[in-house]
Every structure is written in structure tokens, then in C-alpha cells.
C-alpha positions as CSV (number, residue, x, y, z in Angstrom):
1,X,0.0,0.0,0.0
2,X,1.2,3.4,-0.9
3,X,1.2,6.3,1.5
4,X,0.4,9.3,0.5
5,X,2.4,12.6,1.9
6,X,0.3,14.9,4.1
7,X,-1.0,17.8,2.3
8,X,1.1,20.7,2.8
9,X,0.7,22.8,5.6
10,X,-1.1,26.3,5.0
11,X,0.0,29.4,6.6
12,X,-2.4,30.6,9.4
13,X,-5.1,32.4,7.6
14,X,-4.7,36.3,9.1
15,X,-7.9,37.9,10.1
16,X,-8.9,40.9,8.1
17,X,-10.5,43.9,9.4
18,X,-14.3,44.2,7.7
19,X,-15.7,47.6,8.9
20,X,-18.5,46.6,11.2
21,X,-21.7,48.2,9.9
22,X,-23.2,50.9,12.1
23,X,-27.3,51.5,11.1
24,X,-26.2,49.1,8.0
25,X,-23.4,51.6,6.6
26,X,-20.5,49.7,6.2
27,X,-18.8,52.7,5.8
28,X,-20.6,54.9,8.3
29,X,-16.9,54.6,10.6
30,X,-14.7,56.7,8.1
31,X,-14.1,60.4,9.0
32,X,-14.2,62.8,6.0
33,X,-11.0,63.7,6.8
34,X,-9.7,59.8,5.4
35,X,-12.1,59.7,2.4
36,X,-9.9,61.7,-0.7
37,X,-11.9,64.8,-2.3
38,X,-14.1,63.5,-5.2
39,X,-12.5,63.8,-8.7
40,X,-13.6,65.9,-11.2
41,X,-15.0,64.9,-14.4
42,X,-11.9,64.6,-16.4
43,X,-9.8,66.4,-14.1
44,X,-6.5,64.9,-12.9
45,X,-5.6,66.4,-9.4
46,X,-1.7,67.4,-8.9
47,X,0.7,65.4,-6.1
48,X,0.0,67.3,-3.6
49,X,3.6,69.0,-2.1
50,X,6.1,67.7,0.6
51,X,4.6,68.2,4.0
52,X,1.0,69.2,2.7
53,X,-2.0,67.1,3.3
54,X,-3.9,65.6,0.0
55,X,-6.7,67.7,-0.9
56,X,-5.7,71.1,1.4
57,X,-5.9,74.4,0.1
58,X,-2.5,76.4,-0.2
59,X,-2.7,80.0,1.6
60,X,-3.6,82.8,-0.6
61,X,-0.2,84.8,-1.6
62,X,-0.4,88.1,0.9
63,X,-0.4,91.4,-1.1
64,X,2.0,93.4,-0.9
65,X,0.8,97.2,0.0
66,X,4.6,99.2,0.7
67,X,4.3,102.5,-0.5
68,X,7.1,104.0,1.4
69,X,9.5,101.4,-0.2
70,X,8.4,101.3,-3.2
71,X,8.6,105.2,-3.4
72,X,12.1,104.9,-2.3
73,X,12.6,102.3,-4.7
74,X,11.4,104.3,-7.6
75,X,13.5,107.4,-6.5
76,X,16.7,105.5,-6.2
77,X,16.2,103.3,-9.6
78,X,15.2,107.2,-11.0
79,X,18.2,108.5,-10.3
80,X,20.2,105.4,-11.5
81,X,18.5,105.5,-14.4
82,X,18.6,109.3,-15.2
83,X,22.5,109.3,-14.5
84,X,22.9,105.8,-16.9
85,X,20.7,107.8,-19.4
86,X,23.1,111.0,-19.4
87,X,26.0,108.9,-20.0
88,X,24.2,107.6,-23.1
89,X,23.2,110.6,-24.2
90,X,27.1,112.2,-23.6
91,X,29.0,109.4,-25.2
92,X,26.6,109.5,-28.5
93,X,25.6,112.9,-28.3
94,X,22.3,111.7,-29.3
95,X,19.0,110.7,-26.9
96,X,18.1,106.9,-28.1
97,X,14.9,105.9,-27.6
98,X,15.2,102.4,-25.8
99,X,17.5,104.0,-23.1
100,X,14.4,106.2,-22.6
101,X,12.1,102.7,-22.6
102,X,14.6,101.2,-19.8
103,X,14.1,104.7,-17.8
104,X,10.5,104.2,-17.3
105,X,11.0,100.9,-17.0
106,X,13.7,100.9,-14.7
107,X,11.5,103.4,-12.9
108,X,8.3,101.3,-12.8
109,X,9.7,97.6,-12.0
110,X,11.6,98.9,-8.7
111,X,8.3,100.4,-8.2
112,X,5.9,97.7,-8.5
113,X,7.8,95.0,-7.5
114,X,8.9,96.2,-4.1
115,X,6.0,98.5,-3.5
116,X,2.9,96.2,-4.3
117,X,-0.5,97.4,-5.9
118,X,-0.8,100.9,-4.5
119,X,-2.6,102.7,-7.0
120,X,-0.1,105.6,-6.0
121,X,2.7,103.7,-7.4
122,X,2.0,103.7,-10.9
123,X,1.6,107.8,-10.6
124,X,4.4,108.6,-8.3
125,X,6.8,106.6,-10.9
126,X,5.6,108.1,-14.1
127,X,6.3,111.0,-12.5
128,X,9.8,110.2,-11.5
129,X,10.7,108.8,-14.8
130,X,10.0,112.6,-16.2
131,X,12.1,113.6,-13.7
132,X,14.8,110.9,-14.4
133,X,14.6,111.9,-18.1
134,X,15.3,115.4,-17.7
135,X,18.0,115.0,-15.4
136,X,19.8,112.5,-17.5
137,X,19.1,114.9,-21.1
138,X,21.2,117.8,-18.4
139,X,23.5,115.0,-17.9
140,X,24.4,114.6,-21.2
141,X,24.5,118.2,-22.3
142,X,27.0,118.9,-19.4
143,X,28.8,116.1,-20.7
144,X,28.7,117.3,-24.5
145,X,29.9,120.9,-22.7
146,X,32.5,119.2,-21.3
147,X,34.7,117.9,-24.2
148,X,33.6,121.3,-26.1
149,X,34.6,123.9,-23.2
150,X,38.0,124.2,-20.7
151,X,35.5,123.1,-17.8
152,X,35.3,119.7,-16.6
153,X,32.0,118.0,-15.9
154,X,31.6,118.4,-12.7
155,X,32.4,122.3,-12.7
156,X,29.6,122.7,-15.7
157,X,27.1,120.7,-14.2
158,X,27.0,121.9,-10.4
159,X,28.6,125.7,-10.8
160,X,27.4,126.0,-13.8
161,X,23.6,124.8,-14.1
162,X,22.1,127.4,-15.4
163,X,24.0,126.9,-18.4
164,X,23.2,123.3,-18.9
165,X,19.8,124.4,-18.8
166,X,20.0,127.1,-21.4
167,X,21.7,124.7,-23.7
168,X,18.9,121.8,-23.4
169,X,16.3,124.7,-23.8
170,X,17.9,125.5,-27.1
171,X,18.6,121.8,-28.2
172,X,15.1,120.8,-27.4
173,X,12.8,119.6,-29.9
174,X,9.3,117.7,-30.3
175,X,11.5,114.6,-29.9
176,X,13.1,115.9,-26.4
177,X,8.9,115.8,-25.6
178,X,7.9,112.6,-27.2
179,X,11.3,110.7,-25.2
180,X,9.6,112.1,-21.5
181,X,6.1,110.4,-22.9
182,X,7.8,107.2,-23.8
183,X,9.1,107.0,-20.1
184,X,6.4,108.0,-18.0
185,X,4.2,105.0,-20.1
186,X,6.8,102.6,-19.7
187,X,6.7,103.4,-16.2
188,X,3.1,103.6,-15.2
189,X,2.7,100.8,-17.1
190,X,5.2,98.7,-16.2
191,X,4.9,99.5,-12.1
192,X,1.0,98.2,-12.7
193,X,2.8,94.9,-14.2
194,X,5.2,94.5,-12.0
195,X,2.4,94.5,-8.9
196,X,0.7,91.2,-10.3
């Protein structure tokens, strides 16, 4: 007679959890806090980010409302600018458009970006980009002066301002005008932007 092996021995079957029904809801013991957010027709939800629960809602981005920086901001990138601009102006002896573009836009990113959405911002650096403008067209004339007269820069420009003036008054022409408008757009314009 032939023996026959034993069958082979099974592992221990392991108990599974069931949810026990409560009011016949199996599922009446989940919180809503383990049940995932219901997808969206057609929508694929992102991974949600390191740290951050599934499903939560990231804080809105605070708004940045700085005036006073943002007028200081404007000044200092105004007077950067306006002195960058004169140099341009003195080396070439001609006003270039674009330098007049990165004025006001110079002007209006410092402006926006550390200032926020003041509506006071936009205004105040239109305004300083005229400003910038003008200083930088004396800039270059005192520097034009310069290589045409005995006086060094300096000496024409701060002993000598009235006559820097008198010589932009008598260089000035509708495209002087048109190269203040280009700036104080750029710079209304782009502090707006630059608040987003």
C-alpha cells in the first residue's frame, strides 16, 4: 500500500479587518478627513507638495501694499537710471529711444515690485521717470559741454547749471517731448505689471 504525503501545511489564515456596519453603513466609521476629495469629471488632481495634506488648500499669496518702499525704490532706480541715461546721451551725443524705454521701466519695476498694488505707485513713478529723463538729457548736455569747453563735468554741471539748462532749452525739440512720454508710459505701465 502506498502512502500518501500529508498535504502541505497552509499558513495561518490572518484575520482581516471588515468595517463593522453601524445602522447598516459599512462605511458609516470613516471620518471625512480619510475619504480623498471626489474627482472631477476629467480632471486629474496634482501630487499634492512635501509636507501638505492631499486635498488642502494652499494659503492665498499676501499682497503686498509698501508704499514708502516702493517710493524709495522708484527714487533710487530714477536716479540710477537718469544718470545711466546722461552717460548715453554724452558718449553718443544723441537721446536713443530704448535708453528712454529702460528709464521708465527701470522706474516702474523697482516700483511695483517692491511696492505692491498701491494705485499711488504707478503715478508717483511716471512722474519720477519725467524727472529721471530730464536730469539725464542735463546730464548729457553737461557732458557734451565738457569735451567742447575748458570746464570739466563736474564744474559745468554743479557751478554752472544754469547753463546746462539754457543749452537743453535751445537743443530741445518735439522729440526731447515725445522721449519724456515714452518714459512715463513705460513706467506707469510697467509698475501696474510688475504688482501682479
Amino acid at each position: 500500500m502506498s502512502q500518501s504525503a500529508p498535504p502541505p501545511a497552509q499558513p495561518p489564515a490572518q484575520p482581516q479587518s471588515q468595517p463593522q456596519p453601524v445602522d447598516g453603513n459599512t462605511y458609516a466609521q470613516q471620518s471625512a478627513d480619510d475619504a480623498p476629495p471626489a474627482p472631477q469629471p476629467g480632471a486629474v488632481p496634482p501630487p499634492p507638495a512635501p509636507g501638505v495634506p492631499y486635498g488642502a488648500v494652499p494659503a492665498p499669496a499676501p499682497v503686498r501694499n509698501n508704499v514708502g518702499v516702493g517710493l524709495l525704490a522708484a527714487f533710487v532706480a530714477a536716479l540710477a537710471a537718469g544718470c545711466v541715461y546722461g552717460a548715453i546721451i554724452g558718449l553718443t551725443k544723441h537721446q536713443i529711444g530704448w535708453a528712454a524705454v529702460g528709464v521708465g521701466f527701470l522706474v516702474g519695476l523697482a516700483a511695483g515690485r517692491l511696492g505692491g498694488r498701491n494705485p499711488v505707485l504707478p503715478v508717483a513713478s511716471a512722474v519720477l521717470s519725467l524727472g529721471s529723463v530730464y536730469i539725464g538729457q542735463l546730464v548729457g548736455e553737461a557732458m557734451v559741454g565738457a569735451k567742447e569747453t575748458p570746464l570739466s563735468f563736474s564744474e559745468l554741471f554743479f557751478q554752472h547749471f544754469d547753463v546746462v539748462q539754457e543749452a537743453w532749452k535751445a537743443d530741445a525739440d518735439p522729440l526731447t517731448f515725445v522721449f519724456f512720454a515714452i518714459a512715463a508710459y513705460v513706467a506707469f505701465t510697467g509698475a501696474k505689471k510688475a504688482a501682479l
